[in-house]
C-alpha positions in Angstrom: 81.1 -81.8 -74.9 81.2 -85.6 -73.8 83.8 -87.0 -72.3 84.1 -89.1 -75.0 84.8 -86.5 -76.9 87.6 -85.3 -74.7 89.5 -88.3 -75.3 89.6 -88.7 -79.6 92.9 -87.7 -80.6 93.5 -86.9 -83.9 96.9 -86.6 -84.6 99.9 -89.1 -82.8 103.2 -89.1 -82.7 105.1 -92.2 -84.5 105.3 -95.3 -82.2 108.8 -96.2 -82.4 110.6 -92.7 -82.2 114.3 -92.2 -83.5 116.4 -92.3 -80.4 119.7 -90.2 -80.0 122.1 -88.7 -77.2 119.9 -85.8 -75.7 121.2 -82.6 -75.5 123.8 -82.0 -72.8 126.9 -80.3 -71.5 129.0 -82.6 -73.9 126.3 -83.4 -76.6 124.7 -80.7 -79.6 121.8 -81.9 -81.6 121.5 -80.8 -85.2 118.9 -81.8 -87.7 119.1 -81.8 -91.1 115.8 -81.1 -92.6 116.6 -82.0 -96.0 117.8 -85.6 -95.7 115.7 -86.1 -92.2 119.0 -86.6 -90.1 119.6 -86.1 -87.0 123.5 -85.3 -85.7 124.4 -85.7 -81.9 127.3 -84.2 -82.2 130.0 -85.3 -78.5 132.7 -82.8 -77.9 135.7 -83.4 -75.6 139.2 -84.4 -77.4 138.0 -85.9 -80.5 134.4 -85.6 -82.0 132.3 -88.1 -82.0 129.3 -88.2 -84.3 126.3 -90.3 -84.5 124.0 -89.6 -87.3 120.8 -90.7 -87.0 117.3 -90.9 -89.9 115.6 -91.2 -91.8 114.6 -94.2 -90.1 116.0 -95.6 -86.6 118.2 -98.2 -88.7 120.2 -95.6 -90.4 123.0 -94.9 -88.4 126.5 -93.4 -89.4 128.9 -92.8 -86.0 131.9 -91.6 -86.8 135.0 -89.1 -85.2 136.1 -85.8 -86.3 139.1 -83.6 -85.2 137.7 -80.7 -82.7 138.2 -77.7 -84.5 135.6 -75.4 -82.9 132.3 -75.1 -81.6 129.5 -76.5 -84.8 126.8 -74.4 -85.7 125.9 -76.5 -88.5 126.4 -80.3 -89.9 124.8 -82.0 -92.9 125.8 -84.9 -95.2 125.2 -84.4 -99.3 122.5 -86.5 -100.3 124.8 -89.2 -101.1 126.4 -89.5 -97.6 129.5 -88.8 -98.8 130.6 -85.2 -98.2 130.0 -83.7 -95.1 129.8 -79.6 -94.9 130.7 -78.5 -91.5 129.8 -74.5 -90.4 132.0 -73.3 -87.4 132.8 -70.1 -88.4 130.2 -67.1 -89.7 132.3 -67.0 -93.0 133.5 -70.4 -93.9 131.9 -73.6 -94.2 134.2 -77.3 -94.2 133.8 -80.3 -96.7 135.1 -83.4 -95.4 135.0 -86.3 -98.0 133.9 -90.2 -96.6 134.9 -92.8 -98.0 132.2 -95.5 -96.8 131.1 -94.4 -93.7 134.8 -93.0 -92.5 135.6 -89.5 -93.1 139.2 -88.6 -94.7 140.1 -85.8 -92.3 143.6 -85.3 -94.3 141.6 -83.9 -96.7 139.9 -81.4 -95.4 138.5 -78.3 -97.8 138.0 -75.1 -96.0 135.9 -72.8 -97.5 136.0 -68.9 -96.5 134.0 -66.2 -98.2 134.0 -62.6 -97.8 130.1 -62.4 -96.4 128.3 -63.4 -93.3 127.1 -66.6 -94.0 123.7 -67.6 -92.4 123.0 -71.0 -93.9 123.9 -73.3 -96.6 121.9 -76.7 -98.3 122.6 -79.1 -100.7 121.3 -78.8 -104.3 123.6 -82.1 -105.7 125.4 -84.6 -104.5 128.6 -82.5 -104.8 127.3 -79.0 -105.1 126.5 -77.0 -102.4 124.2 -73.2 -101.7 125.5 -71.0 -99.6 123.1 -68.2 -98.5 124.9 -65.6 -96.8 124.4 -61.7 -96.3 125.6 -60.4 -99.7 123.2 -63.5 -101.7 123.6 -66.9 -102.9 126.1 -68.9 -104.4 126.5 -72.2 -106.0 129.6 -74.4 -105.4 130.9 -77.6 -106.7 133.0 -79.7 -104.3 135.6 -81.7 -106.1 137.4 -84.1 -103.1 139.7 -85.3 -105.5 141.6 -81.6 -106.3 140.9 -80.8 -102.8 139.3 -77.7 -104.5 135.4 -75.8 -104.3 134.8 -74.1 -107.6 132.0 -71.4 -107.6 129.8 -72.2 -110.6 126.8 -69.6 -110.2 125.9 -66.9 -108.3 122.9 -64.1 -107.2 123.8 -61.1 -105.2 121.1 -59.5 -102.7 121.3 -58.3 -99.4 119.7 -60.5 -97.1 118.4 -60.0 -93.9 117.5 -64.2 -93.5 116.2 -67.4 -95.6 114.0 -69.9 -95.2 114.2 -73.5 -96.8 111.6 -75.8 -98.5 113.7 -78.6 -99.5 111.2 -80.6 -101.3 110.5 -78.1 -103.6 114.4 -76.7 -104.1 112.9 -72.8 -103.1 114.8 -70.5 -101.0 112.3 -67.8 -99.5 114.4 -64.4 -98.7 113.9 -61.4 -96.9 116.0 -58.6 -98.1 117.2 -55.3 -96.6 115.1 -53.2 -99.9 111.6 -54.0 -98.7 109.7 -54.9 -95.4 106.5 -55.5 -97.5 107.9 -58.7 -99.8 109.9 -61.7 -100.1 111.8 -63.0 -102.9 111.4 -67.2 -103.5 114.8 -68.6 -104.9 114.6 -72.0 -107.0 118.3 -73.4 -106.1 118.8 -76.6 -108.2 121.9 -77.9 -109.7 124.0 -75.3 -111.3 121.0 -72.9 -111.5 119.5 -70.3 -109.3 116.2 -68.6 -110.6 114.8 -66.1 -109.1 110.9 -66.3 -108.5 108.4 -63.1 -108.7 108.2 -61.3 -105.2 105.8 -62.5 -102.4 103.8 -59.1 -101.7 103.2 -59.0 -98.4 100.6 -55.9 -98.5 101.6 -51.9 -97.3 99.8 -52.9 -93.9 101.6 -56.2 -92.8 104.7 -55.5 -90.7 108.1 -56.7 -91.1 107.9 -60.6 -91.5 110.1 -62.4 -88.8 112.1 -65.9 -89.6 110.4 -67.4 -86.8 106.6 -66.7 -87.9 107.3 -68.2 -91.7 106.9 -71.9 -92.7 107.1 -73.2 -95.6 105.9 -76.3 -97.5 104.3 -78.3 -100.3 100.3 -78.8 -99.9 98.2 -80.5 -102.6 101.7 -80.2 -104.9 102.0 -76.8 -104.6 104.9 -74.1 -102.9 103.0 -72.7 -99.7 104.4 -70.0 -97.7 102.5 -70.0 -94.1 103.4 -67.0 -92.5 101.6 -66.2 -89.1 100.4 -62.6 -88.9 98.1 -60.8 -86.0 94.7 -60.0 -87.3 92.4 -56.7 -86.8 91.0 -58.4 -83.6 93.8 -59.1 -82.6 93.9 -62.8 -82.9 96.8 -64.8 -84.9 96.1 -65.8 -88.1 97.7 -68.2 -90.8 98.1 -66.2 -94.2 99.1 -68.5 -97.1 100.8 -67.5 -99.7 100.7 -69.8 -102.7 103.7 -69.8 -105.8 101.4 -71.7 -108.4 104.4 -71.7 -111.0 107.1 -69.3 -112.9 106.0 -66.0 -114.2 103.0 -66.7 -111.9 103.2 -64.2 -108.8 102.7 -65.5 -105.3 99.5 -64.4 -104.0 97.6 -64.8 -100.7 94.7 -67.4 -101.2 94.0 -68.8 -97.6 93.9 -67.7 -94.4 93.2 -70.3 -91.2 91.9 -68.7 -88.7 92.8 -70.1 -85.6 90.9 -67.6 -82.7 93.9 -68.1 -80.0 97.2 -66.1 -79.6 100.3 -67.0 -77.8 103.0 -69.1 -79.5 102.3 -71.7 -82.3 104.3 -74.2 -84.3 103.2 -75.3 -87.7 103.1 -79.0 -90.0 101.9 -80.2 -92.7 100.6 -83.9 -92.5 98.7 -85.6 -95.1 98.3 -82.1 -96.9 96.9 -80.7 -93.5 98.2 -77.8 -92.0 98.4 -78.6 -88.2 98.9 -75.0 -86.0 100.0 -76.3 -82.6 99.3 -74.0 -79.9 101.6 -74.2 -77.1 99.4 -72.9 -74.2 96.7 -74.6 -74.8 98.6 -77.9 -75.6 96.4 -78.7 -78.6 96.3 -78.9 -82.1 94.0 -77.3 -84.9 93.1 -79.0 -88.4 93.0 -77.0 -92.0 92.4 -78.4 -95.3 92.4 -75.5 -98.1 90.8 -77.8 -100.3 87.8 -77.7 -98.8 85.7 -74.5 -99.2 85.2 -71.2 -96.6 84.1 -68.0 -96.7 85.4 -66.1 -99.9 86.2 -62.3 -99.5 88.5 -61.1 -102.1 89.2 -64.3 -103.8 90.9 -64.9 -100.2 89.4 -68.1 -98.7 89.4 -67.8 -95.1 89.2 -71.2 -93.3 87.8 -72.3 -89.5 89.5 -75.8 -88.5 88.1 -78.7 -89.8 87.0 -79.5 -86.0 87.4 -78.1 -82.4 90.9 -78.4 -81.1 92.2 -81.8 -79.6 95.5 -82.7 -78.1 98.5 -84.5 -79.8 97.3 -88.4 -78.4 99.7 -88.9 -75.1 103.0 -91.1 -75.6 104.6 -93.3 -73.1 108.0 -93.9 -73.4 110.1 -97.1 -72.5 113.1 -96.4 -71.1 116.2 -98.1 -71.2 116.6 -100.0 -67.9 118.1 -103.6 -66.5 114.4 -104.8 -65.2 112.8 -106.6 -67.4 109.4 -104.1 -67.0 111.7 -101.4 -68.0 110.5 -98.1 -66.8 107.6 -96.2 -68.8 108.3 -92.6 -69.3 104.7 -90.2 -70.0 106.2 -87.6 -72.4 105.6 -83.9 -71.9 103.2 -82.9 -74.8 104.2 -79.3 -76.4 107.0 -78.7 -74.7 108.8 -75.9 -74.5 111.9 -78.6 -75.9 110.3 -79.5 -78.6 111.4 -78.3 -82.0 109.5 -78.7 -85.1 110.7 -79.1 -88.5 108.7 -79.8 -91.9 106.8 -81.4 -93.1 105.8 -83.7 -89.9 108.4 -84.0 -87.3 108.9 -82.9 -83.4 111.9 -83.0 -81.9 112.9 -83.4 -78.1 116.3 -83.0 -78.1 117.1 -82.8 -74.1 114.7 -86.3 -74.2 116.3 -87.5 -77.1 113.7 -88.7 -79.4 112.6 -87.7 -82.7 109.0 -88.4 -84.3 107.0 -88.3 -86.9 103.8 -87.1 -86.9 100.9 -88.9 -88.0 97.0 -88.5 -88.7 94.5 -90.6 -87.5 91.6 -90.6 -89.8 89.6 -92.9 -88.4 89.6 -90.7 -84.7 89.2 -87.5 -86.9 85.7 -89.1 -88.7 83.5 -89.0 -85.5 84.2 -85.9 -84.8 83.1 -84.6 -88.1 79.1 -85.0 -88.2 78.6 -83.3 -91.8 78.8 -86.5 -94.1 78.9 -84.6 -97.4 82.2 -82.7 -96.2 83.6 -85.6 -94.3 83.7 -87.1 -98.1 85.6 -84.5 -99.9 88.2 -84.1 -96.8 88.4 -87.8 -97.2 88.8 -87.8 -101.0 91.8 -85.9 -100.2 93.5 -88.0 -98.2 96.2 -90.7 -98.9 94.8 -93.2 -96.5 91.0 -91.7 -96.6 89.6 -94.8 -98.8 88.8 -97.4 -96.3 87.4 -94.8 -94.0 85.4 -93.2 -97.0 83.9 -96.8 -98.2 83.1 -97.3 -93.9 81.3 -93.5 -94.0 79.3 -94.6 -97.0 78.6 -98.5 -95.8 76.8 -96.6 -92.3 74.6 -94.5 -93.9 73.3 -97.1 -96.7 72.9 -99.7 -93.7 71.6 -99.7 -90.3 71.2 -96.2 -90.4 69.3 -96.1 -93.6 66.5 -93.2 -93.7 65.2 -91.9 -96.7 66.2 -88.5 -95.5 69.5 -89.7 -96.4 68.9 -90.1 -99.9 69.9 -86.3 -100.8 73.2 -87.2 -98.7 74.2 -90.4 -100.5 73.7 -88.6 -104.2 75.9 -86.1 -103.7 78.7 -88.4 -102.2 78.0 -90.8 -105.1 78.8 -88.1 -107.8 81.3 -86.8 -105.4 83.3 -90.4 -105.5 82.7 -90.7 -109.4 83.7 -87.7 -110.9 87.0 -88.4 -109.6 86.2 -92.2 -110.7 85.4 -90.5 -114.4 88.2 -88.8 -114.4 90.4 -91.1 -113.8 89.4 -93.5 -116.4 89.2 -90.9 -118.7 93.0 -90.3 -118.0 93.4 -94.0 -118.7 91.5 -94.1 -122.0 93.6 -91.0 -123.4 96.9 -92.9 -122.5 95.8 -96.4 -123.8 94.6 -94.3 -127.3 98.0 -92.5 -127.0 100.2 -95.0 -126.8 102.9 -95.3 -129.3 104.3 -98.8 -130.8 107.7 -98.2 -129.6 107.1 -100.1 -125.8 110.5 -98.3 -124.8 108.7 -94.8 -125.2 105.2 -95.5 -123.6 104.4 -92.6 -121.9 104.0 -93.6 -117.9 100.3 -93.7 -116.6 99.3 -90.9 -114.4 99.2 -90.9 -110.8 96.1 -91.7 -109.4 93.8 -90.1 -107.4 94.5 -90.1 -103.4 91.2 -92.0 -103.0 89.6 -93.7 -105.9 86.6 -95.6 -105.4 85.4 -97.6 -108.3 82.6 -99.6 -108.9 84.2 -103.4 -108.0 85.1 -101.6 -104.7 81.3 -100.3 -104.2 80.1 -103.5 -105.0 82.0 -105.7 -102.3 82.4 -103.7 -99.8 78.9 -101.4 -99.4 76.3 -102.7 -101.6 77.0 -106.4 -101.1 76.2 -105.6 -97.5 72.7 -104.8 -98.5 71.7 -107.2 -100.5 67.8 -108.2 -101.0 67.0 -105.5 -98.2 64.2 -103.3 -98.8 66.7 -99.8 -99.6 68.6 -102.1 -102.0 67.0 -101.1 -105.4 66.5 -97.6 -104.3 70.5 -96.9 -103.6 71.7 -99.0 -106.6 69.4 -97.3 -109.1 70.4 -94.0 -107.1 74.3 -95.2 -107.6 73.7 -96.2 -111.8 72.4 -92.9 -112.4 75.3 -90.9 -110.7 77.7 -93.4 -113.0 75.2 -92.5 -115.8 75.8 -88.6 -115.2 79.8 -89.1 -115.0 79.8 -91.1 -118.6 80.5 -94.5 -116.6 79.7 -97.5 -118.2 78.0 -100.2 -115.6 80.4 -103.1 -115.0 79.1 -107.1 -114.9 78.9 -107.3 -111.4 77.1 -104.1 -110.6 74.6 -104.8 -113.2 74.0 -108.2 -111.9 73.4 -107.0 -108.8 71.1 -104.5 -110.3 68.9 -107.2 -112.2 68.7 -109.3 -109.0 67.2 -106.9 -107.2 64.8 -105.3 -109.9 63.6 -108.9 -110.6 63.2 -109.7 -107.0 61.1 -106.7 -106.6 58.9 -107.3 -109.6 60.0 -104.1 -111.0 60.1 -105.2 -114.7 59.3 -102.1 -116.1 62.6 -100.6 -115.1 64.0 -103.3 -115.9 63.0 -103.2 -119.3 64.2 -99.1 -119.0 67.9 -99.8 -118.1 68.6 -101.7 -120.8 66.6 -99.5 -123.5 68.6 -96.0 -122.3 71.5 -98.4 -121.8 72.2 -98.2 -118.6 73.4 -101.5 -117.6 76.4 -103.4 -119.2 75.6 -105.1 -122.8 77.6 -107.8 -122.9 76.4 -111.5 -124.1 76.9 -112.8 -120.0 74.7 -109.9 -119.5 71.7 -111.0 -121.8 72.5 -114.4 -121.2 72.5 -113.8 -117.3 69.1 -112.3 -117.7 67.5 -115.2 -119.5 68.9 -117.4 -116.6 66.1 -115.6 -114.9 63.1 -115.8 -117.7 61.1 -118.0 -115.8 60.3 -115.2 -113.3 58.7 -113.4 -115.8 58.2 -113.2 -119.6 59.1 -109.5 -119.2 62.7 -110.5 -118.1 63.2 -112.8 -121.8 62.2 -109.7 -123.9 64.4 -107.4 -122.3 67.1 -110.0 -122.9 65.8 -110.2 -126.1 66.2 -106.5 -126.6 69.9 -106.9 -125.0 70.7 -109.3 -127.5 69.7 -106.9 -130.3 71.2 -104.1 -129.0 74.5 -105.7 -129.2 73.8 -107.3 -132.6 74.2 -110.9 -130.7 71.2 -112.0 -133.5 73.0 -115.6 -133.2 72.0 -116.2 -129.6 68.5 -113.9 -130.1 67.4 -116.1 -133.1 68.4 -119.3 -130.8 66.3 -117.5 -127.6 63.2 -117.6 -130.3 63.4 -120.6 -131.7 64.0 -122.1 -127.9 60.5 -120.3 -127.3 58.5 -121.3 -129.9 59.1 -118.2 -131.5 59.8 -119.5 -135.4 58.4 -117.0 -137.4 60.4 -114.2 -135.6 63.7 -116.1 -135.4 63.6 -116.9 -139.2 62.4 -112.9 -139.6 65.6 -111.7 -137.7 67.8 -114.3 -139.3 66.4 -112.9 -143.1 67.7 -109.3 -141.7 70.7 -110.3 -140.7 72.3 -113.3 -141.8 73.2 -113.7 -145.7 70.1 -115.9 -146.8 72.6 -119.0 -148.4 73.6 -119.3 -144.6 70.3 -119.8 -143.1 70.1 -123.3 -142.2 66.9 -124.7 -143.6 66.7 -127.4 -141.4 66.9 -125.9 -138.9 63.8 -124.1 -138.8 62.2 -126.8 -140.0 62.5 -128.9 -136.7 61.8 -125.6 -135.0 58.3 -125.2 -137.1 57.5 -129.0 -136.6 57.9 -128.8 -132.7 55.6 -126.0 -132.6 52.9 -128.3 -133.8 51.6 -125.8 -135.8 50.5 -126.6 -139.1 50.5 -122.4 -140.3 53.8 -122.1 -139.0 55.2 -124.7 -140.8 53.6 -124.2 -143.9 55.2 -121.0 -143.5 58.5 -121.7 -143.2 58.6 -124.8 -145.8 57.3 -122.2 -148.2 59.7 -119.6 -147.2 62.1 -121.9 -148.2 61.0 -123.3 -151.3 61.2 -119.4 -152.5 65.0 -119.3 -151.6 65.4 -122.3 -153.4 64.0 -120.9 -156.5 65.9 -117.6 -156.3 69.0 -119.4 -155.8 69.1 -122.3 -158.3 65.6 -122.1 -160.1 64.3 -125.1 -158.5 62.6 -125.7 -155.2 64.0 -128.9 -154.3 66.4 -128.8 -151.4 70.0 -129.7 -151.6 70.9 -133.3 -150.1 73.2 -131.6 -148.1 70.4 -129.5 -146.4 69.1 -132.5 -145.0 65.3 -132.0 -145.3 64.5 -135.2 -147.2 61.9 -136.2 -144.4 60.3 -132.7 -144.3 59.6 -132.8 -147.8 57.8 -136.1 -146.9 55.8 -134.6 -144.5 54.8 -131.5 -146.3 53.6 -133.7 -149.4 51.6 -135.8 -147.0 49.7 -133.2 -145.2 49.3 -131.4 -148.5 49.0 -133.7 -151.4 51.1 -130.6 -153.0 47.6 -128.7 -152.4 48.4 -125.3 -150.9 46.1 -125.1 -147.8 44.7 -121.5 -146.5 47.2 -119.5 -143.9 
């Protein structure tokens, strides 16, 4: 390995960390993994409190009476009841009014049951998950009062909390083998069909289970010893209700020794301590299949969290520059991305960096559907696919680039079929229009091919092979060719001479039919006469006769313009005159024979006469046709 190599970094921690009072003597840290707050909590006479998060400008300091050691603190969702753990049976609710709590009013709240844990559900009701099961309660500041409002009893050995999707995963005293999930949500608690963990798995520990949402979805990670010996990742997914959890993945990580789990970007990331490094997995992406269990390698050789330097506080104005201590044994992680130092004081989020991770994944055609999958992966996916059309062009890449193209368009197709159902769905009430799906993580469409890969090739010899390649992947997805792709398209066949596919796209209708199309094309007739049939051709397809009968006449073409104007165009409305001029400007004695004659018939059938209207204008082509005639019908 290069040292190149060595130094891409993958993942990084957030620039500008959260900063708090590290963990002392005087100061506890708490975190709050539903509302992303931190809580350094001062002791020593009064309490003071400095709540910290989401983001480094929300801060709440505040005081509290001391009342006991804390073993847990966390605001309602609204900020404006805090619950307060000291004691294992009784859990306080202090109401704030603004950012001030009322600490007259203080609710104490004792239960019969060892309480390990509670979260909040609702702005005023609160889940408290003690030894004997779950209960719901409603705070009400204003009676002073906390009224139980639902309840599930279960003997419970210890929880864990996903609090983006509202599920409670319990281990019970009745089985080793299985865990219950819990949906807690407001005034309801619903209980989920077991996780089965297997007859061979051993008791689950708290400390080996994470949980999380990947791709949408419930995932219980639970990290498990495998026959070899060597920790694995075994993850459980709870696709819905009435659907039991099952085990679908497992990452295989090839280490042991202590490990620490995230989920960024629908990644998991498996830190491993000893090693200081980190390891990839996308279960999107395939692996080897045994027992309709995927089993996953990372996505690519271990790397280390990217180093962080940081600036202390200090009266110079350098400051002082602080190298953090990667993995350390201080750092705490909670879901979905953060790492916590509390005895440095700093709180991060964790972040991907996609444009590191794509050199060090060689395989193009995987590269793209990791990419796909990713909520920043579009500018790095239109970069992957810009190289290999470019200054690395080979042939050999062809193969490559065809399955990325239908890769990238049937999630194009999909997406505009989503579109099309919802614009045919819509009702006439505006007030109930249904709301337009989400989109795709990364959707490329054509306009973005266009300007920012094929633009870049423009009129160079791999051109016409990798748009025609392109047009037929749209072709298999059901994609209608837009104006500017086609364009591009027609410059490039007619700058190559290739007429005869030319003349194919538009009869298997391949490129866009549209009037600027056809019109566009005959911009370019003078190349060849091939190019002003097939806009011919266009024209008919599209039942433009108007401009196709003007294209003829403009050629010379008078017999065929005044045979596609008799099919199609109600004969009154055929402008005699017209085609006249157009006969006489040929030069062509036949041809205007032809046509005067053609007209004289119309006459008759219409009015019994073939004189032409004074209106029609044709007083001096009934001069000329007497004169050359002498009303003597010469031979065609």
């Amino acid at each position: 390995m290069t040292t190149m190599e060595h130094s891409v970094h993958y993942i990084e921690l957030s620039k500008n960390p959260i900063r708090f009072d590290a963990v002392s003597q005087l100061t506890n840290v708490f975190f709050d993994d539903s509302n992303k707050q931190i809580f350094a909590v001062r002791s020593g006479g009064a309490t003071g409190v400095v709540v910290k998060g989401p983001t480094e400008d929300k801060v709440i300091s505040f005081c509290m009476t001391d009342r006991g050691a804390i073993r847990s603190i966390k605001f309602s969702p609204d900020n404006q009841i805090l619950a307060v753990q000291r004691r294992e049976n009784s859990v306080e609710f202090i109401y704030f009014q603004g950012d001030q709590p009322q600490l007259q009013n203080i609710i104490v709240h004792q239960v019969k049951a060892l309480v390990y844990g509670f979260v909040w559900v609702h702005n005023r009701e609160c889940a408290l998950i003690s030894n004997s099961g779950v209960e719901i309660f409603t705070i009400i500041p204003e009676k002073g009062q906390v009224k139980s409002i639902k309840s599930m009893n279960l003997s419970i050995k210890w929880f864990a909390w996903c609090s983006e999707a509202n599920i409670a995963v319990l281990c019970t005293t009745d089985s080793q083998n299985s865990l219950i999930p819990v949906l807690i949500k407001q005034k309801s608690i619903t209980k989920l069909p077991k996780l089965e963990l297997g007859n061979n798995s051993r008791e689950v520990q708290e400390s080996k289970v994470t949980l999380g949402q990947i791709y949408g979805v419930m995932a219980v990670l639970i990290l498990q010893p495998s026959s070899s010996g060597m920790i694995e990742v075994e993850v459980y997914l709870l696709n819905g209700p009435g659907l039991a959890p099952r085990k679908c993945h497992v990452l295989r990580l090839g280490l042991v020794g202590r490990f620490a789990i995230n989920t960024v970007d629908n990644l998991i990331v498996v830190h491993h301590q000893a090693s200081a490094t980190s390891l990839l997995f996308d279960i999107s992406l395939s692996g080897e299949v045994t027992n309709d269990v995927t089993y996953h390698k990372p996505i690519t050789a271990g790397r280390s969290i990217r180093p962080f330097a940081l600036k202390l506080p200090s009266l110079l104005p350098d400051g002082q520059i602080l190298q953090c201590e990667l993995y350390s044994t201080n750092w705490v992680l909670f879901q979905p991305n953060i790492v916590i130092d509390a005895k440095l004081g700093c709180m991060w989020y964790l972040h991907l960096d996609i444009e590191s991770l794509c050199t060090l994944i060689s395989d193009r055609i995987r590269l793209t559907e990791f990419l796909l999958q990713r909520n920043n992966g579009k500018a790095a996916l239109l970069r992957v696919i810009r190289t290999l059309v470019n200054e690395q062009y080979n042939g050999s890449f062809l193969p490559v680039l065809e399955t990325i193209f239908n890769k990238i368009n049937k999630v194009y197709a999909s997406w505009v079929q989503l579109e099309l159902q919802n614009q045919t769905a819509q009702p006439s009430n505006v007030k109930t229009m249904p709301k337009l799906p989400a989109p795709p993580r990364v959707l490329i469409e054509q306009s973005d091919m266009h300007s920012q890969v094929f633009q870049s090739i423009a009129e160079k010899p791999q051109c016409e092979t990798i748009l025609l390649l392109y047009l037929q992947s749209l072709c298999q997805h059901n994609i209608a060719a837009q104006e500017d792709l086609s364009k591009m398209v027609i410059n490039e066949l007619i700058r190559n001479k290739s007429f005869d596919t030319l003349r194919r796209l538009v009869e298997y209708s391949l490129l866009m039919e549209s009037k600027a199309i056809a019109c566009y094309l005959l911009s370019h007739s003078n190349e060849d006469c091939a190019v002003s049939q097939v806009a011919l051709d266009m024209l008919n397809k599209i039942k433009a006769y108007e401009i196709a009968i003007e294209v003829l006449l403009g050629q010379g073409k008078v017999i065929d313009a005044l045979r596609l104007a008799i099919n199609t165009t109600e004969t009154e409305r055929i402008s005699a005159r017209k085609f006249l001029e157009a006969a006489l400007k040929t030069k062509n004695d036949i041809t205007f024979y032809n046509v005067y004659k053609y007209f004289q018939m119309r006459n008759v059938k219409q009015r019994g006469s073939t004189d032409f209207l004074k209106s029609e204008q044709c007083y001096e082509f009934v001069q000329l046709y007497n004169s050359l005639y002498n009303c003597a019908t010469p031979t065609p």
